[in-house]
Backbone as ProteinMPNN parsed JSONL, in Angstrom:
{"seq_chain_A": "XXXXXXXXXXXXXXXXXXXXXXXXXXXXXXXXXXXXXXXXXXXXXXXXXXXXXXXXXXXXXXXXXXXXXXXXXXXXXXXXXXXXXXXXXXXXXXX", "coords_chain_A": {"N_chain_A": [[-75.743, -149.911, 177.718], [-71.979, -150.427, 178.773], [-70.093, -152.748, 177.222], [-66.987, -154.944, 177.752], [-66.039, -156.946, 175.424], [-63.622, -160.013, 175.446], [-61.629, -162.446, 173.606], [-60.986, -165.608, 172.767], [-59.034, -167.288, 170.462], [-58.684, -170.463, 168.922], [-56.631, -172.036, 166.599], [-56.499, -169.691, 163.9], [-57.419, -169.165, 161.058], [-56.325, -166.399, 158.546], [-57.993, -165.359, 156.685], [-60.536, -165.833, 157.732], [-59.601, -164.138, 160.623], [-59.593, -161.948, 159.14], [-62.499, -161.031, 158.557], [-63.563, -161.2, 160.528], [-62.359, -159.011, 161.74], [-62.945, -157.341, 159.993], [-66.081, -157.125, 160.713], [-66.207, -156.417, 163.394], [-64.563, -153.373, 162.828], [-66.247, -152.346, 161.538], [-68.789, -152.332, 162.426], [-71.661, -150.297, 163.848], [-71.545, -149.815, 166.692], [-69.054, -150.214, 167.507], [-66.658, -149.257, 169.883], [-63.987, -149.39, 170.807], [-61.289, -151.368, 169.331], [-58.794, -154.021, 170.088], [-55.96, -155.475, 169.755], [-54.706, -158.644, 170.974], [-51.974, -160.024, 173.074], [-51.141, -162.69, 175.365], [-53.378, -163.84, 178.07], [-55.521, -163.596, 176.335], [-56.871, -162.796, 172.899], [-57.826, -161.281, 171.26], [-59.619, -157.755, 171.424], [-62.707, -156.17, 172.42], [-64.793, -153.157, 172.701], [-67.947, -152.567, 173.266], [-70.836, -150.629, 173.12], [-74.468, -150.811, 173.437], [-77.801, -150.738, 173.93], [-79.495, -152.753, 174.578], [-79.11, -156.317, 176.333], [-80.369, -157.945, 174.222], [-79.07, -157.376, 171.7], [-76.593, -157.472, 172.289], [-76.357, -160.138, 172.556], [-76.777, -160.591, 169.897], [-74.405, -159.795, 168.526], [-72.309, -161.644, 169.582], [-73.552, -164.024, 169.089], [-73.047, -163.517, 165.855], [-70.309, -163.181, 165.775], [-70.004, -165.561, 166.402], [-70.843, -167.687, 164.281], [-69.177, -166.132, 162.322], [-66.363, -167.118, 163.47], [-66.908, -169.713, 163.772], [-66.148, -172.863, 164.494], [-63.262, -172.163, 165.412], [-63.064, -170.42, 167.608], [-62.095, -170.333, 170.428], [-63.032, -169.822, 173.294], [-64.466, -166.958, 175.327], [-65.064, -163.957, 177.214], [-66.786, -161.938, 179.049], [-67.186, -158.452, 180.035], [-68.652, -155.7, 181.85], [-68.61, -153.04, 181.917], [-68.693, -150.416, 184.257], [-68.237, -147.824, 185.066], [-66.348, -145.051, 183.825], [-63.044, -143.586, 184.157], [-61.799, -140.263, 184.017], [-58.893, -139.808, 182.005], [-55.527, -137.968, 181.577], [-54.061, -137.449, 179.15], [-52.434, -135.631, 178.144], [-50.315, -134.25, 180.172], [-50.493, -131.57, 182.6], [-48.552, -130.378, 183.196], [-46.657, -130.886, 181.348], [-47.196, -129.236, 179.16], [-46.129, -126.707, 180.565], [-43.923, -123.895, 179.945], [-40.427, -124.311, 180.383], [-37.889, -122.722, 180.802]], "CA_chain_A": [[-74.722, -150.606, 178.494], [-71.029, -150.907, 177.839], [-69.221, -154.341, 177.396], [-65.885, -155.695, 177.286], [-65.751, -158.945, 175.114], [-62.072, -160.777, 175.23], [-62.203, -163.503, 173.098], [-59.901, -166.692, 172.528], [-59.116, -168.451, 169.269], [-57.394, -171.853, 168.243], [-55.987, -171.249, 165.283], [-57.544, -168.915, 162.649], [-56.29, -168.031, 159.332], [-56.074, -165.116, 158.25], [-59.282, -164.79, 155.87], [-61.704, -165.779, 158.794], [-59.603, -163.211, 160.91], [-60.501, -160.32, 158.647], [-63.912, -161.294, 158.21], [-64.053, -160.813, 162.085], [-61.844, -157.404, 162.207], [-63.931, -156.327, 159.451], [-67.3, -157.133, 161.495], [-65.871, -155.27, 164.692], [-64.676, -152.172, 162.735], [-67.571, -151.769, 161.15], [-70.291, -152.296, 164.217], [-71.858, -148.829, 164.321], [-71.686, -149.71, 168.094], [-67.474, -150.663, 168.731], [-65.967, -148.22, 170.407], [-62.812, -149.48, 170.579], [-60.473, -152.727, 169.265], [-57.522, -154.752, 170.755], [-55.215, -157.395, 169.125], [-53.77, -158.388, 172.62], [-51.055, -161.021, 173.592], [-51.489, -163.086, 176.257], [-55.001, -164.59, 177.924], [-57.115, -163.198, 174.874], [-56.156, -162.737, 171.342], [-59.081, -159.501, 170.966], [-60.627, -158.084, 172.353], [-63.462, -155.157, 171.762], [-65.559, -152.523, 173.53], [-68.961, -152.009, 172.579], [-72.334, -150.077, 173.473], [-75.475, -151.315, 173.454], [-78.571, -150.451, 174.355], [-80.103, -154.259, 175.204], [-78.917, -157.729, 175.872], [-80.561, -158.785, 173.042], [-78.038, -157.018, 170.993], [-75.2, -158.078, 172.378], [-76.375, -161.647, 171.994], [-76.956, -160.539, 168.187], [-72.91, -159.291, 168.241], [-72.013, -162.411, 170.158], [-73.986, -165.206, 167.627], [-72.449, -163.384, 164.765], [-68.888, -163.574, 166.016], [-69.532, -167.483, 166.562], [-71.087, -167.667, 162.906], [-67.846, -166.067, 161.754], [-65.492, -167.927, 163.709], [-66.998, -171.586, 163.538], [-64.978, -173.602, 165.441], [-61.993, -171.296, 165.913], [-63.674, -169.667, 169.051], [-61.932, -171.504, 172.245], [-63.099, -169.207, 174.657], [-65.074, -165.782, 175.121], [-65.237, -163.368, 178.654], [-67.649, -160.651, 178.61], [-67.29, -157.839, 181.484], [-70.008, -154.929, 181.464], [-68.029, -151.49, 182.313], [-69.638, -149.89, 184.633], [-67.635, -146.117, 185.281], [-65.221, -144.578, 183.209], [-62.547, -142.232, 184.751], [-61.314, -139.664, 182.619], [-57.93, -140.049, 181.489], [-55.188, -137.097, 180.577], [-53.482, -138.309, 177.708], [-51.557, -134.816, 177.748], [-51.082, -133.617, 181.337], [-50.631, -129.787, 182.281], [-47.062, -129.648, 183.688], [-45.83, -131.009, 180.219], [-47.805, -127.792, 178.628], [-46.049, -125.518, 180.553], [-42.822, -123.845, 179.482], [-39.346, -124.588, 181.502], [-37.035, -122.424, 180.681]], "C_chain_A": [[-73.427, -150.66, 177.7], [-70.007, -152.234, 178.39], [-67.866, -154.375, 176.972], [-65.946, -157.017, 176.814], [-64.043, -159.116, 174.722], [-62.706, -162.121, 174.479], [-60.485, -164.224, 172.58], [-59.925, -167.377, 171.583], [-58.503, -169.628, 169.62], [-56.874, -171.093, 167.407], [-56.136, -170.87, 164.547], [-56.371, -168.194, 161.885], [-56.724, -166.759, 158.817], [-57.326, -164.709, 157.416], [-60.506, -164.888, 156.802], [-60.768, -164.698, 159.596], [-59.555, -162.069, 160.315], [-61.36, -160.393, 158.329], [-64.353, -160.699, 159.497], [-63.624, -159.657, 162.077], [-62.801, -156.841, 161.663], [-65.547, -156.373, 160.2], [-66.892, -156.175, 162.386], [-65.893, -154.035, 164.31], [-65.628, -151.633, 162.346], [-68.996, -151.606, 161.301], [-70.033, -150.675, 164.305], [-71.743, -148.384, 165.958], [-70.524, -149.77, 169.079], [-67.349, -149.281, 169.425], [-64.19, -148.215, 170.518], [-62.411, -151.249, 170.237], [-59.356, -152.989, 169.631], [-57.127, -155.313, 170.158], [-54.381, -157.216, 170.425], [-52.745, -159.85, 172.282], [-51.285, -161.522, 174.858], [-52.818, -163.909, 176.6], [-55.526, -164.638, 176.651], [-56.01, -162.845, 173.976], [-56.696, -161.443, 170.818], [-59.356, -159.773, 171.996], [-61.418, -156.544, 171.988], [-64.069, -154.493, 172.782], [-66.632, -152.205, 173.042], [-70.44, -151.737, 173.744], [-73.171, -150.372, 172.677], [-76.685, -150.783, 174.209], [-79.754, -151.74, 175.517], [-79.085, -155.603, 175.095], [-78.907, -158.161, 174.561], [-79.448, -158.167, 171.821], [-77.13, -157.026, 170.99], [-75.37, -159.503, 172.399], [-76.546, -161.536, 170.597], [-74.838, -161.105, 167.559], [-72.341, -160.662, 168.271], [-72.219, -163.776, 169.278], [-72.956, -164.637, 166.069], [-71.29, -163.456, 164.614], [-68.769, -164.886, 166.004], [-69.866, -167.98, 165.221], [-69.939, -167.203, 162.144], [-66.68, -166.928, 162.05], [-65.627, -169.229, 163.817], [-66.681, -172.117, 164.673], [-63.22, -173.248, 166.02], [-62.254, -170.686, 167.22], [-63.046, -171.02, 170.059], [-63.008, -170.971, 173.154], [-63.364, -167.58, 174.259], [-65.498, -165.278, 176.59], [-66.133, -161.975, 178.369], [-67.573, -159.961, 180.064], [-68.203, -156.262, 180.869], [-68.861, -153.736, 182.467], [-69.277, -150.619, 182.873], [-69.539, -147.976, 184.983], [-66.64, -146.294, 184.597], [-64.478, -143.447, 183.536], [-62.251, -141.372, 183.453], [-59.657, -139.735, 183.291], [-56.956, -138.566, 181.024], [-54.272, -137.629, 180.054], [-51.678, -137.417, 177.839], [-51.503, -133.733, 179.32], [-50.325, -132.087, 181.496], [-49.284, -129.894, 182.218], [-46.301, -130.364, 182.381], [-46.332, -129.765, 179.382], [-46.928, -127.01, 178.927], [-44.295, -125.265, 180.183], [-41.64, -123.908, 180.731], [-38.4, -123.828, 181.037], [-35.505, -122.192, 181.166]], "O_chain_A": [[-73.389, -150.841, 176.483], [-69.455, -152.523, 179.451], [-67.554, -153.874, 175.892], [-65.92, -158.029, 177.513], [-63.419, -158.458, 173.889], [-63.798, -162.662, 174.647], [-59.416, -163.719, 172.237], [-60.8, -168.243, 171.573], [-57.813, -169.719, 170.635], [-56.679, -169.878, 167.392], [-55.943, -171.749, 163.707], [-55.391, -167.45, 161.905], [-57.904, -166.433, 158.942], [-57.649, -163.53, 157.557], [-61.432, -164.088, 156.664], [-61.268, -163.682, 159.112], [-59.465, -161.07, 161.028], [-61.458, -159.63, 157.368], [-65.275, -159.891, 159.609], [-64.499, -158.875, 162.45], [-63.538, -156.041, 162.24], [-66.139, -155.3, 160.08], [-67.237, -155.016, 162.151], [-66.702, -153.268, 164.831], [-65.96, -150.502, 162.702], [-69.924, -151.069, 160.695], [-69.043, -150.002, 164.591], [-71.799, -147.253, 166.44], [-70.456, -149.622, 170.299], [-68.169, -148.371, 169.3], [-63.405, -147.282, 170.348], [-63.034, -152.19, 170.728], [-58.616, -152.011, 169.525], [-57.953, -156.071, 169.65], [-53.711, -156.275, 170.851], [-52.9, -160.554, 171.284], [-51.711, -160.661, 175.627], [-53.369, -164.572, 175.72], [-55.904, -165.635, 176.037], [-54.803, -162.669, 174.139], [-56.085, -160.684, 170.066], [-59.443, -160.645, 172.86], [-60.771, -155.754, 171.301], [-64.012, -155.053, 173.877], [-66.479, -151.37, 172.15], [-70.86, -152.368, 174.714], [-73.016, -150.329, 171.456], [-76.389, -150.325, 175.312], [-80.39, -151.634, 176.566], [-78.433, -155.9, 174.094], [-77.973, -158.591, 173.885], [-79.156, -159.023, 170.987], [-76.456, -156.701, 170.013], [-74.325, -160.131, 172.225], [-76.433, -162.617, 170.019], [-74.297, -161.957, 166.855], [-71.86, -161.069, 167.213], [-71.29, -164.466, 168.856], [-72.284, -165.422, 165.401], [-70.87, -163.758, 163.497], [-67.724, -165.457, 165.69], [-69.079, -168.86, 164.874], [-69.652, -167.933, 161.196], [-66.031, -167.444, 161.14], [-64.641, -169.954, 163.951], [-67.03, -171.699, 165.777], [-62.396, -173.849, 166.708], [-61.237, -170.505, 167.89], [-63.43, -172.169, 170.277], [-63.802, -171.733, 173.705], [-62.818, -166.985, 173.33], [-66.226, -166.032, 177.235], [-65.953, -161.176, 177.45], [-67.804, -160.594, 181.095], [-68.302, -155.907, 179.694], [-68.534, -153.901, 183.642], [-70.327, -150.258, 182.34], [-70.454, -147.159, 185.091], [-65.996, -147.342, 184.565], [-64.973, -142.34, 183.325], [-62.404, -141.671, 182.269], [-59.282, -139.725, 184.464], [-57.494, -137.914, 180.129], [-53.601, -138.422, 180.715], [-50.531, -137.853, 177.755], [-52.272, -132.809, 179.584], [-49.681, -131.576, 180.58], [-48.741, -129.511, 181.181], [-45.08, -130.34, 182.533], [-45.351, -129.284, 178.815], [-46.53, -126.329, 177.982], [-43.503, -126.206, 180.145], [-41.932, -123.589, 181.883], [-37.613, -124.676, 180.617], [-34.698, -121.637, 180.42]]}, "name": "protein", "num_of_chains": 1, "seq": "XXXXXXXXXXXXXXXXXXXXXXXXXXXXXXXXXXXXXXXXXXXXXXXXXXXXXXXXXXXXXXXXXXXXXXXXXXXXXXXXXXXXXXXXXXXXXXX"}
């Protein structure tokens, strides 16, 4: 399965937030990270195979953040379009 977790601090200093970046980047399972503005403060993408392993991810983020955690949204991605980053008619030449 793949999840979106957004997640909301209070106010976290700076040595508990790289305790957390460094957890995220280094989950054999992220796929991708956010520092957002707005609603959420992060936010992450990760695959999983079970629940129970995203309640692992999920306890260990609240074990890092303590009492800094306001607020946490989890959405489960269910299709992924594909995306061109680089599309043709910029490829081709205009002379």
């Amino acid at each position: 399965s793949w999840y979106l977790v957004m997640l909301k601090f209070n106010q976290t200093n700076q040595s508990t937030y790289n305790k957390l970046q460094y957890y995220i980047l280094n989950h054999p399972n992220m796929t991708y990270y956010y520092k957002s503005i707005g609603q959420h403060d992060l936010q992450f993408e990760i695959r999983l195979k079970t629940s129970d392993e995203l309640n692992q991810v999920l306890m260990d983020i609240r074990r890092i953040l303590k009492s800094e955690l306001r607020s946490h949204e989890l959405s489960i991605i269910l299709k992924e379009h594909k995306y061109t980053y680089f599309p043709d008619c910029v490829k081709k030449k205009r002379f």
